[in-house]
Every structure is written in C-alpha cells, then in structure tokens.
mmJSON file of the N, C-alpha and C atoms, coordinates in Angstrom:
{"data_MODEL":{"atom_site":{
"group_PDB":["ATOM","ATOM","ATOM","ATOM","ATOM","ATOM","ATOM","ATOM","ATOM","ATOM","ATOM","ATOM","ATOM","ATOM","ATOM","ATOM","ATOM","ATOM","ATOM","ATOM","ATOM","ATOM","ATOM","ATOM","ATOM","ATOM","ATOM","ATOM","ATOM","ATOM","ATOM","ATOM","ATOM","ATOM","ATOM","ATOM","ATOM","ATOM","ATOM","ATOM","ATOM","ATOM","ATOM","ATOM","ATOM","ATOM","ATOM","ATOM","ATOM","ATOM","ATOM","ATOM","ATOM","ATOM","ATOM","ATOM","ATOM","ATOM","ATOM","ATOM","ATOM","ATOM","ATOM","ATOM","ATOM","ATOM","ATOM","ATOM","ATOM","ATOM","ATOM","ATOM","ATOM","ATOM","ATOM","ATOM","ATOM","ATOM","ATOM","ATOM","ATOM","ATOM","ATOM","ATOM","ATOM","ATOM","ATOM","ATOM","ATOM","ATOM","ATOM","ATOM","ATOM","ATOM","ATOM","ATOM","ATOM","ATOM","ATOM","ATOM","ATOM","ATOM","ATOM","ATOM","ATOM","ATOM","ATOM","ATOM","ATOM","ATOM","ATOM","ATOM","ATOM","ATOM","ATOM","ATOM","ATOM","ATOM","ATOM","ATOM","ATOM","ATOM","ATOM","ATOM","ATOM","ATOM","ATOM","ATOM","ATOM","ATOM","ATOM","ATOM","ATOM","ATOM","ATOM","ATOM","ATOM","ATOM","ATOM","ATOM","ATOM","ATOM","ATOM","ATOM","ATOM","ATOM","ATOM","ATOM","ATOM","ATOM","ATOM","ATOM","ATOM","ATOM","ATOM","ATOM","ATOM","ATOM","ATOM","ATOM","ATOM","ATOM","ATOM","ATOM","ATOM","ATOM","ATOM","ATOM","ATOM","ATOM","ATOM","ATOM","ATOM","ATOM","ATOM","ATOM","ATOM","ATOM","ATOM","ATOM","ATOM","ATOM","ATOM","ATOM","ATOM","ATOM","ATOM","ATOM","ATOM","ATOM","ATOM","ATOM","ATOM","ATOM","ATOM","ATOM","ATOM","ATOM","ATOM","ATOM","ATOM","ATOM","ATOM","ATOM","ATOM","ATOM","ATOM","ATOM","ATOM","ATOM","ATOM","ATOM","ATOM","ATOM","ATOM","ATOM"],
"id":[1,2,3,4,5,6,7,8,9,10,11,12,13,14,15,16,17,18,19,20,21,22,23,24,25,26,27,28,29,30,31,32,33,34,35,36,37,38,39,40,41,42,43,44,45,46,47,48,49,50,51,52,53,54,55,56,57,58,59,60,61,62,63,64,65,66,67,68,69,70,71,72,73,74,75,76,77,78,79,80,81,82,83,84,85,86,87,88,89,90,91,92,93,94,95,96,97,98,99,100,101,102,103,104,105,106,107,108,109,110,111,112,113,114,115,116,117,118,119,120,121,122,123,124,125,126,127,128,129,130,131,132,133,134,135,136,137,138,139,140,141,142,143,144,145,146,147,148,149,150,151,152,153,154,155,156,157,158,159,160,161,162,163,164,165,166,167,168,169,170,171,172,173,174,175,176,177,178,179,180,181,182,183,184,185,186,187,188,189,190,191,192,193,194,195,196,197,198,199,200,201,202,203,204,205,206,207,208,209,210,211,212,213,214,215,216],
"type_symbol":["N","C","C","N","C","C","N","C","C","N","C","C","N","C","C","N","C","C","N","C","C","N","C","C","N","C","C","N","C","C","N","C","C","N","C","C","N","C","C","N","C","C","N","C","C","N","C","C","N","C","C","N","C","C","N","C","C","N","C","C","N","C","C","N","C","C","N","C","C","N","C","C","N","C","C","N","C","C","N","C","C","N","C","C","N","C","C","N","C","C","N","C","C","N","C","C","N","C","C","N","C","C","N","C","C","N","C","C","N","C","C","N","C","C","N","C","C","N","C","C","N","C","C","N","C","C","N","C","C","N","C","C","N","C","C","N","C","C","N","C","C","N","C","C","N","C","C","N","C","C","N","C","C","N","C","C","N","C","C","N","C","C","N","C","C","N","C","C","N","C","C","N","C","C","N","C","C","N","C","C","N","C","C","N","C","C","N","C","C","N","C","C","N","C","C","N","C","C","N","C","C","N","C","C","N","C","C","N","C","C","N","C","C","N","C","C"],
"label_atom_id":["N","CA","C","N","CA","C","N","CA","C","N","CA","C","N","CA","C","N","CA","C","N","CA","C","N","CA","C","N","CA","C","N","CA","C","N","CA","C","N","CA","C","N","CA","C","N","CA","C","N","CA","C","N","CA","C","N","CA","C","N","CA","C","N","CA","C","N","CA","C","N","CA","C","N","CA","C","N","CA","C","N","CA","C","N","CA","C","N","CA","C","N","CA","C","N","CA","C","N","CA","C","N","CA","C","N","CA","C","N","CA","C","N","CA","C","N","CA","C","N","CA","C","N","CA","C","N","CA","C","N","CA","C","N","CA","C","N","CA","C","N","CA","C","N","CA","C","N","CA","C","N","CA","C","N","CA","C","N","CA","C","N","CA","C","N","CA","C","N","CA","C","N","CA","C","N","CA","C","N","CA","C","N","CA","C","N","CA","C","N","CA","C","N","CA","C","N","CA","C","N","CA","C","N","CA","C","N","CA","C","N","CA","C","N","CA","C","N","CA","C","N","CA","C","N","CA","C","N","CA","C","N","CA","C","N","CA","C","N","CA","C","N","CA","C","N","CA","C","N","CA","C"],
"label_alt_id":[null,null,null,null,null,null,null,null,null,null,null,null,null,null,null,null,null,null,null,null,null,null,null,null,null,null,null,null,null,null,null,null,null,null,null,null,null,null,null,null,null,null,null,null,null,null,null,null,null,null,null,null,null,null,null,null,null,null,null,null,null,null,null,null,null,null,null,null,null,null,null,null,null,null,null,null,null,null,null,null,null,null,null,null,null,null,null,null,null,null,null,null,null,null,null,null,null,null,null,null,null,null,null,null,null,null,null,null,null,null,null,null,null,null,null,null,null,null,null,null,null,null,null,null,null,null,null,null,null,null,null,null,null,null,null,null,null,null,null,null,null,null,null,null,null,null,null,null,null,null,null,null,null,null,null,null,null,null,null,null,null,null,null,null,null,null,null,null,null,null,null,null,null,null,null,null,null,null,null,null,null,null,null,null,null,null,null,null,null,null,null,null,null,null,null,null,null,null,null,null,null,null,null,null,null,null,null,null,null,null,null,null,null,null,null,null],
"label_comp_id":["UNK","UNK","UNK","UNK","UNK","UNK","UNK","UNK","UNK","UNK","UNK","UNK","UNK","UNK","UNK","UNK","UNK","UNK","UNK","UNK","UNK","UNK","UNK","UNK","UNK","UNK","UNK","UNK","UNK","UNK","UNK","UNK","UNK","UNK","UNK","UNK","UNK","UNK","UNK","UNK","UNK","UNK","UNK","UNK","UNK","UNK","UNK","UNK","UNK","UNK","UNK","UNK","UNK","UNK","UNK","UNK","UNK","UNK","UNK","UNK","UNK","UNK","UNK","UNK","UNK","UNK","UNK","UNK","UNK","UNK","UNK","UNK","UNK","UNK","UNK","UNK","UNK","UNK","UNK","UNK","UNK","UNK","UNK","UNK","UNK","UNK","UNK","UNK","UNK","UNK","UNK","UNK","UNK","UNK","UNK","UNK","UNK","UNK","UNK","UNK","UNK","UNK","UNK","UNK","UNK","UNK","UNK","UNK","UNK","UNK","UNK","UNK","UNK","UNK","UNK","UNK","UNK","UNK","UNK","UNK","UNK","UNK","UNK","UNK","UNK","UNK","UNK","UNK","UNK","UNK","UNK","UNK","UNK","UNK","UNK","UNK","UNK","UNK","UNK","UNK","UNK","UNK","UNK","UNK","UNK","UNK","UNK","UNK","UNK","UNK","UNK","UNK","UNK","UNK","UNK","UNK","UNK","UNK","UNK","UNK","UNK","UNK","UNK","UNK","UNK","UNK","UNK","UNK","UNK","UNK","UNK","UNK","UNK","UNK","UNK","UNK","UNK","UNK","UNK","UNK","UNK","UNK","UNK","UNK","UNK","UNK","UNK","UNK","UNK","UNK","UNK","UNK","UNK","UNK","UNK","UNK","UNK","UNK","UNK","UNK","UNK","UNK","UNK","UNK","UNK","UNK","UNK","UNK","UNK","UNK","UNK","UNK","UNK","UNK","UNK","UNK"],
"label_asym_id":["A","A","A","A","A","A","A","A","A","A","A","A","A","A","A","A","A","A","A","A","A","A","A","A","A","A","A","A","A","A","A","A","A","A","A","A","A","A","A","A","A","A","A","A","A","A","A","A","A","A","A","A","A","A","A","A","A","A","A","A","A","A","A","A","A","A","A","A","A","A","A","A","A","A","A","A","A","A","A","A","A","A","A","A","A","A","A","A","A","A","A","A","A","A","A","A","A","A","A","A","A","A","A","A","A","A","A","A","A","A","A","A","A","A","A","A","A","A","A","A","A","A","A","A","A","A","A","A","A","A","A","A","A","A","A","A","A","A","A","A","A","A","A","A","A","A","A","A","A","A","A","A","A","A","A","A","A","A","A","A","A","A","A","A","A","A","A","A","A","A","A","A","A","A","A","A","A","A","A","A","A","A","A","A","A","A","A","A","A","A","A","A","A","A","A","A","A","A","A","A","A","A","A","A","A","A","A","A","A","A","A","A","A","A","A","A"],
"label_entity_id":["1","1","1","1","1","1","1","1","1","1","1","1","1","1","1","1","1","1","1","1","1","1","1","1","1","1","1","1","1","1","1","1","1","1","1","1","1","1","1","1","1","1","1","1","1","1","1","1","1","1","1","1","1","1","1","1","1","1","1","1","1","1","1","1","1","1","1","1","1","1","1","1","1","1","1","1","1","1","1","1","1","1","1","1","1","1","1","1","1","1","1","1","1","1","1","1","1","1","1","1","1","1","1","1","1","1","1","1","1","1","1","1","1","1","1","1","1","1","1","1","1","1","1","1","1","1","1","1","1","1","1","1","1","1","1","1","1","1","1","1","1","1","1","1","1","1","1","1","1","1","1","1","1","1","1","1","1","1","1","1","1","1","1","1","1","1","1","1","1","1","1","1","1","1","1","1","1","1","1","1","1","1","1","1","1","1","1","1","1","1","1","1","1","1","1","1","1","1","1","1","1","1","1","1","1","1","1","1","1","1","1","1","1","1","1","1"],
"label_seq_id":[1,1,1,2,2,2,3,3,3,4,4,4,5,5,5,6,6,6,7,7,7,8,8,8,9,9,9,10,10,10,11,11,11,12,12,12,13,13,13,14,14,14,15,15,15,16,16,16,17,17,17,18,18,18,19,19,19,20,20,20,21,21,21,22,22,22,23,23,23,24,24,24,25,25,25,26,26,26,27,27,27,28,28,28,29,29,29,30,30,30,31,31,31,32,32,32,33,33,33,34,34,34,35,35,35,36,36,36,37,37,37,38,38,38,39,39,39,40,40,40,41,41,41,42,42,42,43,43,43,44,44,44,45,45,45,46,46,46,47,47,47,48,48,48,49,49,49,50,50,50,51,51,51,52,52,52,53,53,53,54,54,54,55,55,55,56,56,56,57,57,57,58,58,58,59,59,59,60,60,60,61,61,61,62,62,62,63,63,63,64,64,64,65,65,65,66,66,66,67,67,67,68,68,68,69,69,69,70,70,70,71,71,71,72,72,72],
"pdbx_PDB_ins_code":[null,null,null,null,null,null,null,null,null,null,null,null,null,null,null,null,null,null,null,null,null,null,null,null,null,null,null,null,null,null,null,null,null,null,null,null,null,null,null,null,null,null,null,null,null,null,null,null,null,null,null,null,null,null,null,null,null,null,null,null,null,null,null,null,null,null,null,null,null,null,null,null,null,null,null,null,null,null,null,null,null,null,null,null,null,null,null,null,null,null,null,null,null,null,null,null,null,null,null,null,null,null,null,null,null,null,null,null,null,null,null,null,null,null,null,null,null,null,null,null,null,null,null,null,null,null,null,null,null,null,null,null,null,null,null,null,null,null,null,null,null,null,null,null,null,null,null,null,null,null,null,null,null,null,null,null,null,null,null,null,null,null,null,null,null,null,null,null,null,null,null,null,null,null,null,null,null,null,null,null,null,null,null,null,null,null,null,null,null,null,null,null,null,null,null,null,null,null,null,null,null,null,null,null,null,null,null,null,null,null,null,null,null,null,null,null],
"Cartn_x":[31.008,30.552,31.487,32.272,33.035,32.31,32.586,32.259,31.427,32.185,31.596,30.107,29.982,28.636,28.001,28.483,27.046,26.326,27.464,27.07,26.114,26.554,25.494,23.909,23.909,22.88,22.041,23.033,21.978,21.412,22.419,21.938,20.523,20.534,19.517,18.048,18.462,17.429,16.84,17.719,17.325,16.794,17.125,16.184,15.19,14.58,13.055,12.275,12.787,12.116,11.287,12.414,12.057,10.731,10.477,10.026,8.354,8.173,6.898,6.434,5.488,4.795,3.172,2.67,1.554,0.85,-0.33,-0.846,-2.309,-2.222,-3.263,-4.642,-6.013,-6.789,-7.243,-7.194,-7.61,-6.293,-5.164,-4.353,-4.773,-5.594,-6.052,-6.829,-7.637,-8.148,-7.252,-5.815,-4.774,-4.508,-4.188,-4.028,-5.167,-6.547,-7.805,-8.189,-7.291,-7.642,-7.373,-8.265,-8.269,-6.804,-6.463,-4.982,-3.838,-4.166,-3.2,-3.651,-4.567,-5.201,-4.056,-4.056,-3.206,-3.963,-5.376,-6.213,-7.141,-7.112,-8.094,-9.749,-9.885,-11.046,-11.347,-11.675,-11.481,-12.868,-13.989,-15.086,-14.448,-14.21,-13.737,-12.903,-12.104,-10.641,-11.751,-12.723,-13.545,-14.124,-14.786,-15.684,-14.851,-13.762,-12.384,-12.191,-11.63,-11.214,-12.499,-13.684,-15.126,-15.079,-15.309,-15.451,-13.913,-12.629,-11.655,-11.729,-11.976,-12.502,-13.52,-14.305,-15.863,-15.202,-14.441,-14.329,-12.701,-11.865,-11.163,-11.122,-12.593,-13.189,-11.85,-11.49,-10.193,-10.77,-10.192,-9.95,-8.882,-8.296,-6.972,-6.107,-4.962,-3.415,-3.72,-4.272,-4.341,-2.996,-1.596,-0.577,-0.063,-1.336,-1.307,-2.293,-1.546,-3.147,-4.366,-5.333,-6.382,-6.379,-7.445,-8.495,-9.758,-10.172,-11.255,-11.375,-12.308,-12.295,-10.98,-10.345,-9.059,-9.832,-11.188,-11.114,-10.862,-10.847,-10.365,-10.411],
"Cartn_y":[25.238,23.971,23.571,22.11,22.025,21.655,21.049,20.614,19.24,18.125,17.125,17.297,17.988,18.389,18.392,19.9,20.237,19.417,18.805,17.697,16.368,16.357,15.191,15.745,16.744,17.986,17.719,18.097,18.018,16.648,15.809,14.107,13.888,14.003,14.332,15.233,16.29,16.834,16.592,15.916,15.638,14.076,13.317,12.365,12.075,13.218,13.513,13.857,14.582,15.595,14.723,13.342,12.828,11.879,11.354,10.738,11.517,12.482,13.603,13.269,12.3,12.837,13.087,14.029,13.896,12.911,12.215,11.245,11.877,11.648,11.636,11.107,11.792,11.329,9.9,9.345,8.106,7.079,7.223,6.616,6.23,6.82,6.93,5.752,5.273,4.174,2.752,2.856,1.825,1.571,2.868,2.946,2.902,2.816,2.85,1.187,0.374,-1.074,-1.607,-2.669,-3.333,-4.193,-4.571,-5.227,-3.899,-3.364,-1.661,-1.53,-2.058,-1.085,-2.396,-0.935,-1.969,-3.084,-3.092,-4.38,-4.297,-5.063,-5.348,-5.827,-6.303,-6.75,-6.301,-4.971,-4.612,-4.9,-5.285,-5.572,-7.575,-7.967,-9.474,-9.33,-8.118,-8.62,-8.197,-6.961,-6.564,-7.814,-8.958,-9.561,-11.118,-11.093,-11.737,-11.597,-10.25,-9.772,-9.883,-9.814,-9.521,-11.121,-12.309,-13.901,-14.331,-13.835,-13.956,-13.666,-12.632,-12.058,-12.336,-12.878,-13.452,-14.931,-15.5,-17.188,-17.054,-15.905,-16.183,-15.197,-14.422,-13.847,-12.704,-11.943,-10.692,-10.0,-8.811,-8.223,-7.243,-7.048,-6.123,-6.856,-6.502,-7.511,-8.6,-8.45,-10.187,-10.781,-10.128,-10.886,-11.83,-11.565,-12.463,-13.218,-14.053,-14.767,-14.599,-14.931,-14.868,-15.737,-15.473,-16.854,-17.09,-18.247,-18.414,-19.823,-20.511,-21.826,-22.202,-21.36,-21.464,-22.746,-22.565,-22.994,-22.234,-22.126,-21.076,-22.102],
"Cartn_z":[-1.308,-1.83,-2.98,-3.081,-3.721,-5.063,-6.151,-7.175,-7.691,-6.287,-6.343,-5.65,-4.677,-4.182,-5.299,-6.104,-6.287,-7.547,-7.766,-8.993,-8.327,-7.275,-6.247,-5.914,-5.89,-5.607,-7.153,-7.584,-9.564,-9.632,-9.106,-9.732,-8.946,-7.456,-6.787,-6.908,-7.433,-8.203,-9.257,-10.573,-11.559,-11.263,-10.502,-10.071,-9.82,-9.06,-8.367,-8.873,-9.954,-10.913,-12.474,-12.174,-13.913,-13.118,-11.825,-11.715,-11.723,-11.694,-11.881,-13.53,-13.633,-15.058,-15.379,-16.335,-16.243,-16.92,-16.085,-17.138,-17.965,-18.875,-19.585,-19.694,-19.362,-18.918,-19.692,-20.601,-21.543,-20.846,-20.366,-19.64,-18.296,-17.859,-16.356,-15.748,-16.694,-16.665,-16.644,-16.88,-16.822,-15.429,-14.455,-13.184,-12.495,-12.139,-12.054,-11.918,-12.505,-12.286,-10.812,-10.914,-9.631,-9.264,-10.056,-9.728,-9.507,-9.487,-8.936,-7.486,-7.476,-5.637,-4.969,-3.11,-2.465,-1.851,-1.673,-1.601,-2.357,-3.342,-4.213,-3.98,-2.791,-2.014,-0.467,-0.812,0.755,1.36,0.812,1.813,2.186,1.227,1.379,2.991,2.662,3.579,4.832,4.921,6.053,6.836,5.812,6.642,7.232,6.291,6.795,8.335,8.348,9.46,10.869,10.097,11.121,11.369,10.917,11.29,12.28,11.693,12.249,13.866,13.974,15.286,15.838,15.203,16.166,16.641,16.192,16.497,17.205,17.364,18.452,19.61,19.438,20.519,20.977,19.822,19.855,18.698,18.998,17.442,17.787,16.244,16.285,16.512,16.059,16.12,15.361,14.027,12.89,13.438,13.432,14.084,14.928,16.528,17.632,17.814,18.528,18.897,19.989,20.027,20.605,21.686,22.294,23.21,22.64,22.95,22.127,22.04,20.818,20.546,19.595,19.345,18.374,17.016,16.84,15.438,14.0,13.242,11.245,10.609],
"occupancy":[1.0,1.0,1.0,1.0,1.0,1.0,1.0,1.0,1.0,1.0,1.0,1.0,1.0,1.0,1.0,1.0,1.0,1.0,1.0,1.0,1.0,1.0,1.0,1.0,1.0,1.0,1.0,1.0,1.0,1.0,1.0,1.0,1.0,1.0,1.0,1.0,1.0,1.0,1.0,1.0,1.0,1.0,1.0,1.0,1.0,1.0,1.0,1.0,1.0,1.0,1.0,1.0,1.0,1.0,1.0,1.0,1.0,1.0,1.0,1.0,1.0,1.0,1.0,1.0,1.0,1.0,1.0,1.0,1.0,1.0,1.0,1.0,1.0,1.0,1.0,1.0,1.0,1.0,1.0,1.0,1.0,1.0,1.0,1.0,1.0,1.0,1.0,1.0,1.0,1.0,1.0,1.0,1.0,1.0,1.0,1.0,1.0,1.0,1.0,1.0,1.0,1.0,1.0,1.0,1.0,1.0,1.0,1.0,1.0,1.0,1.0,1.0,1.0,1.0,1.0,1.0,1.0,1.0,1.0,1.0,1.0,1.0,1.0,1.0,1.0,1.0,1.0,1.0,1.0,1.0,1.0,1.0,1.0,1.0,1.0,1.0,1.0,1.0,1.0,1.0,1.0,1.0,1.0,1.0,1.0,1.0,1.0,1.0,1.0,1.0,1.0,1.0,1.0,1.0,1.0,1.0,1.0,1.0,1.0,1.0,1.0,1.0,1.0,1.0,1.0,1.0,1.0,1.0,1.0,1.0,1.0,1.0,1.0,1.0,1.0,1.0,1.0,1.0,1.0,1.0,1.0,1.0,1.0,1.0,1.0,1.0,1.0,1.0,1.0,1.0,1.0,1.0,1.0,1.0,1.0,1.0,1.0,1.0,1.0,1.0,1.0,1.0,1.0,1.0,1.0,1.0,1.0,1.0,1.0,1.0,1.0,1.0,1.0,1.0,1.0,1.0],
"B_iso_or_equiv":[0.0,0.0,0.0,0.0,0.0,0.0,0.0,0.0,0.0,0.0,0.0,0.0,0.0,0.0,0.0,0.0,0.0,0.0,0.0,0.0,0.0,0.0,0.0,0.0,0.0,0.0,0.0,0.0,0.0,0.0,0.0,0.0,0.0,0.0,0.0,0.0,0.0,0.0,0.0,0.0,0.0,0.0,0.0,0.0,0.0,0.0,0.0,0.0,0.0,0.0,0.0,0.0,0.0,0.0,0.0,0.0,0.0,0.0,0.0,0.0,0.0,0.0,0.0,0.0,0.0,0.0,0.0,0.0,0.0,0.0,0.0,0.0,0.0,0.0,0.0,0.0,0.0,0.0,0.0,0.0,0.0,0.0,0.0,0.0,0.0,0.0,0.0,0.0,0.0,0.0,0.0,0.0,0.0,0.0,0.0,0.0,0.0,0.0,0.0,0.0,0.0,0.0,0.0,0.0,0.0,0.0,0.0,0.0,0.0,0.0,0.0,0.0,0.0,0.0,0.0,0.0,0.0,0.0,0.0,0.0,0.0,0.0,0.0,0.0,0.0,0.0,0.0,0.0,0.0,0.0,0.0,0.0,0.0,0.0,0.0,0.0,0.0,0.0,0.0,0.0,0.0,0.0,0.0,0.0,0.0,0.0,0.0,0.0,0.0,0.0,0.0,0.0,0.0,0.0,0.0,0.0,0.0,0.0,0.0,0.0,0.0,0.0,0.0,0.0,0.0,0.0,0.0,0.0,0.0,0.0,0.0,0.0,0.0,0.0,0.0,0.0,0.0,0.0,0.0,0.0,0.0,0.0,0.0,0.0,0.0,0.0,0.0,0.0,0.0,0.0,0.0,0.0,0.0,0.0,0.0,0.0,0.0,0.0,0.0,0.0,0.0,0.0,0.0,0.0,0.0,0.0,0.0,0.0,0.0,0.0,0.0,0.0,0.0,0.0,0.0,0.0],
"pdbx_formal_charge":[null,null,null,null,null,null,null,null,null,null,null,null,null,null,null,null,null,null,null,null,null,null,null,null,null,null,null,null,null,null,null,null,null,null,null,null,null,null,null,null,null,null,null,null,null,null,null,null,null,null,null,null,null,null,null,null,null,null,null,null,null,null,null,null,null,null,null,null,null,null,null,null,null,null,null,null,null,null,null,null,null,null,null,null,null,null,null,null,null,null,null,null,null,null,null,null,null,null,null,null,null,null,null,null,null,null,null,null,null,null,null,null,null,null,null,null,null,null,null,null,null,null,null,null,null,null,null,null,null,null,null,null,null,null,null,null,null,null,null,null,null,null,null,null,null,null,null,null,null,null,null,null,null,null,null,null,null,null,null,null,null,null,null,null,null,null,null,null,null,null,null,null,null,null,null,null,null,null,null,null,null,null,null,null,null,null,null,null,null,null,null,null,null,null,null,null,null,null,null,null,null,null,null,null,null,null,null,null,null,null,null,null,null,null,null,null],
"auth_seq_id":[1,1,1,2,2,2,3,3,3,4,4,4,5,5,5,6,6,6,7,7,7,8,8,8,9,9,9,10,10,10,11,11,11,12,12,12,13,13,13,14,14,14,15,15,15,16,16,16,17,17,17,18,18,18,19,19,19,20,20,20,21,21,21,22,22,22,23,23,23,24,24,24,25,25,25,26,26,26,27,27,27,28,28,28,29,29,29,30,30,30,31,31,31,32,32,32,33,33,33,34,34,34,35,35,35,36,36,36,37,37,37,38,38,38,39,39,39,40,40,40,41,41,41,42,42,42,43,43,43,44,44,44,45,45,45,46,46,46,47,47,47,48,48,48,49,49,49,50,50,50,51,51,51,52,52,52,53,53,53,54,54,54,55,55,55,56,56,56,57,57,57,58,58,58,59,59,59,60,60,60,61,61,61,62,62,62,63,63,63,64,64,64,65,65,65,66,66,66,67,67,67,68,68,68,69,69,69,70,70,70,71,71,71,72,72,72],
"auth_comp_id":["UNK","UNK","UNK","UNK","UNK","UNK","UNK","UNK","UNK","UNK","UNK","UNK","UNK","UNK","UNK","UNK","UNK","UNK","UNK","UNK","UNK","UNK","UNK","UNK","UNK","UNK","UNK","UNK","UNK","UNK","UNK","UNK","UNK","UNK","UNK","UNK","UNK","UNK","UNK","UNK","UNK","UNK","UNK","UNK","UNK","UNK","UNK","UNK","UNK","UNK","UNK","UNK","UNK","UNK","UNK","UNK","UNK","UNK","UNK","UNK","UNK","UNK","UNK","UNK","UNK","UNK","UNK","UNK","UNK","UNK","UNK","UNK","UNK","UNK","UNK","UNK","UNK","UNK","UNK","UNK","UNK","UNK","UNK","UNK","UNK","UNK","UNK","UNK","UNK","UNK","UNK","UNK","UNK","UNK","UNK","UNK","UNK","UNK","UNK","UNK","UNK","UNK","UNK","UNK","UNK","UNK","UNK","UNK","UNK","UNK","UNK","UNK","UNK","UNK","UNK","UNK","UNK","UNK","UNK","UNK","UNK","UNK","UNK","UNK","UNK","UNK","UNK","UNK","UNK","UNK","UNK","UNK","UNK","UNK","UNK","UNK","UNK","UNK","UNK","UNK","UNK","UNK","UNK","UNK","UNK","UNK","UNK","UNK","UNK","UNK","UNK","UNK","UNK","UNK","UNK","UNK","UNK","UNK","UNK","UNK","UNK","UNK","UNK","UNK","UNK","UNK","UNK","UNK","UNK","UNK","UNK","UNK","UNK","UNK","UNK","UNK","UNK","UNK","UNK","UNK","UNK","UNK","UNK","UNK","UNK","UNK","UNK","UNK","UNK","UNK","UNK","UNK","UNK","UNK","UNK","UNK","UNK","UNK","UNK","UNK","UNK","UNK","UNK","UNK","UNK","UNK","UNK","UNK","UNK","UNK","UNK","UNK","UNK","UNK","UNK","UNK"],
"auth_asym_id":["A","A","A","A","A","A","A","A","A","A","A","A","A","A","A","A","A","A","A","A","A","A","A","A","A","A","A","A","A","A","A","A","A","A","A","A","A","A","A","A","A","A","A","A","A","A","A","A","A","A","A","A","A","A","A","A","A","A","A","A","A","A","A","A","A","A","A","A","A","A","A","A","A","A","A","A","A","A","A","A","A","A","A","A","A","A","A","A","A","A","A","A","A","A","A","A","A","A","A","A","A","A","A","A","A","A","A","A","A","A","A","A","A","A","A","A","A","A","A","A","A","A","A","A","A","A","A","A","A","A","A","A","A","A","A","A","A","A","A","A","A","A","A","A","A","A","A","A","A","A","A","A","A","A","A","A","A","A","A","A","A","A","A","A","A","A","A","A","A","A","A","A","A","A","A","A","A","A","A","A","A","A","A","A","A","A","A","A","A","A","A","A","A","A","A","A","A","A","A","A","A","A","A","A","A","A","A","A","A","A","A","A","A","A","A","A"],
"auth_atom_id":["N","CA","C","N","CA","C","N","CA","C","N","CA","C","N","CA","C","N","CA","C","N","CA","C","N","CA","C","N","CA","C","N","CA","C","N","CA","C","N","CA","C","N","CA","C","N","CA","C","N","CA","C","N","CA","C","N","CA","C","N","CA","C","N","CA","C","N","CA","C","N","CA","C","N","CA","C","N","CA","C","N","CA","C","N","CA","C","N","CA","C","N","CA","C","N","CA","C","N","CA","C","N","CA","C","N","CA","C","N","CA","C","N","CA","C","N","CA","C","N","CA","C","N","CA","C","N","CA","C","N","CA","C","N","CA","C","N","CA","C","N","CA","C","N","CA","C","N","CA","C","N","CA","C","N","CA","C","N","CA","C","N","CA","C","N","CA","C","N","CA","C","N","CA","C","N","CA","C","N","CA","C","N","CA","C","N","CA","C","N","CA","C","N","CA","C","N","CA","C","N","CA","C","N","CA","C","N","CA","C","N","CA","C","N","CA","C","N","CA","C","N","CA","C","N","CA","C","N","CA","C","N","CA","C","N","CA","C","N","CA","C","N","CA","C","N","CA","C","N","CA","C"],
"pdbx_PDB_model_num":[1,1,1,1,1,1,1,1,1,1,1,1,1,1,1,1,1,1,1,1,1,1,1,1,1,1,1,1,1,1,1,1,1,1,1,1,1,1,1,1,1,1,1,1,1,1,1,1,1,1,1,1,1,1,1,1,1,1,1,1,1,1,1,1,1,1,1,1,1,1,1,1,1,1,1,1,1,1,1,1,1,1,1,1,1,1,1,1,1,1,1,1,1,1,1,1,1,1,1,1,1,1,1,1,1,1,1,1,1,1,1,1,1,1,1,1,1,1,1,1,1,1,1,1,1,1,1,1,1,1,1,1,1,1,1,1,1,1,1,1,1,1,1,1,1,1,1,1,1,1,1,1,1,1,1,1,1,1,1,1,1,1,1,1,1,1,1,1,1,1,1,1,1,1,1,1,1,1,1,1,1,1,1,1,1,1,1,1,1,1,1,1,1,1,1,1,1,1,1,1,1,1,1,1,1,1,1,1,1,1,1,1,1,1,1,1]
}}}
C-alpha cells in the first residue's frame, strides 16, 4: 500500500468517525420535534391516502392513475 492510499484510508476514516456524536439527554428534546420527523402528519397523510383511494376506486401507486369518477 503506497502512501497516498493510506492517507485516503485515514481521510475516510476520520470522516465517519467525526460524524458519531453523543447527544445529551436535555438536547434530545431538539431532535424529538415535529418539524424533524420525515412526516410530520402521518394520520393526516393516512386518511389522505384512505379518501384518495376511495374516489379513484385504486389504492397503492399515489404515482398513477386510477379508474374511477376521477373527481379530488
């Protein structure tokens, strides 16, 4: 292993490593907020998804479209 390796090896390691910290439980409550979650309203997005699907008579694939009365 030449030199430039293993110096690529360290940068790599020491990269991964800084990104590990512990948080402190009185901090915890910062990350614990609702604007952190990846959906902030997950019964909202549930009954979203439940009317979405009753009125184009599909469910699954939010992406494609349905059959149905195509009204929203």
């Amino acid at each position: 292993m030449n030199k430039a390796n293993r110096l690529f090896i360290l940068w790599i390691f020491t990269a991964s490593v800084s990104g590990c910290a512990e948080v402190a439980p009185w901090e915890r409550g910062n990350l614990a907020k609702p604007q952190m979650a990846l959906d902030p309203t997950p019964m909202q997005t549930g009954f979203r998804s439940h009317i979405y699907g009753s009125r184009e008579a599909a469910s699954g694939g939010d992406a494609g479209s349905g059959g149905g009365c195509g009204c929203y």
